[in-house]
C-alpha positions in Angstrom: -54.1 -26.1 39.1 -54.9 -29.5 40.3 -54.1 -32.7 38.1 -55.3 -36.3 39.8 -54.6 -39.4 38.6 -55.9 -43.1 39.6 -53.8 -45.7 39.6 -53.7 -49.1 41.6 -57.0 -47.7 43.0 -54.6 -45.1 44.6 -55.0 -41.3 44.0 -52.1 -39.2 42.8 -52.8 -35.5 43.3 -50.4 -32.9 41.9 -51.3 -29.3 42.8 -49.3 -26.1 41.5 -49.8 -23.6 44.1 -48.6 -20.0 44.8 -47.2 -18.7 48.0 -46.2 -15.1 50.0 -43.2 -13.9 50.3 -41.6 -14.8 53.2 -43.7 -17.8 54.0 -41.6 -21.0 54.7 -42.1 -23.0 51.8 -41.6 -26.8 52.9 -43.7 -26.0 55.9 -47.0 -24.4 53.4 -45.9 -27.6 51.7 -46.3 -30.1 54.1 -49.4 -28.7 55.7 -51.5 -28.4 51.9 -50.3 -32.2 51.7 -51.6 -33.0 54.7 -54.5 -31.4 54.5 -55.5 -32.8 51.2 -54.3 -36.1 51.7 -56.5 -36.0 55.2 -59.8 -34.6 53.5 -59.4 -37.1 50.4 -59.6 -39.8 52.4 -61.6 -39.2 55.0 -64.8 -37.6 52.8 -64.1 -39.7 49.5 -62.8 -43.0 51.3 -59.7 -43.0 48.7 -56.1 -43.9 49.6 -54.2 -41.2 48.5 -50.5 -42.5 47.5 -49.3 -39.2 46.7 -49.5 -35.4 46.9 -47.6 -33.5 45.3 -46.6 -29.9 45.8 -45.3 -27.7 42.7 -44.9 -23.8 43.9 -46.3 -21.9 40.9 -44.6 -18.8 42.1 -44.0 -16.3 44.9 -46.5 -13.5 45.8 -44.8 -10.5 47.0 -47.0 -8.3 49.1 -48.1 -4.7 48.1 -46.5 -4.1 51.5 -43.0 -4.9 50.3 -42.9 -3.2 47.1 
């Protein structure tokens, strides 16, 4: 899910997302905030204050079972 807020004419973007097994968390973290913060500011011209990362859950692959 994705919850943004305005405030100060700064956006606040939480997103709850899941990840794979095995993945290093804080680094999927960092890049989705990064990534988001990048493309909401440079297509929508917003200051983005915040991004925050809430993991959902972990995936395990079929593979792993």
């Amino acid at each position: 899910g994705v919850d943004v807020k305005v405030e100060d004419d700064k956006v606040i973007i939480g997103l709850h997302i899941v990840v794979e097994y095995g993945t290093r968390i804080s680094e999927v973290a960092h890049n989705v905030q990064e990534k988001v913060k990048y493309a909401v500011e440079y297509y929508l011209g917003l200051e983005v204050a915040q991004v925050n990362i809430n993991i959902q859950s972990v995936r395990v692959s079929k593979n792993l079972k």
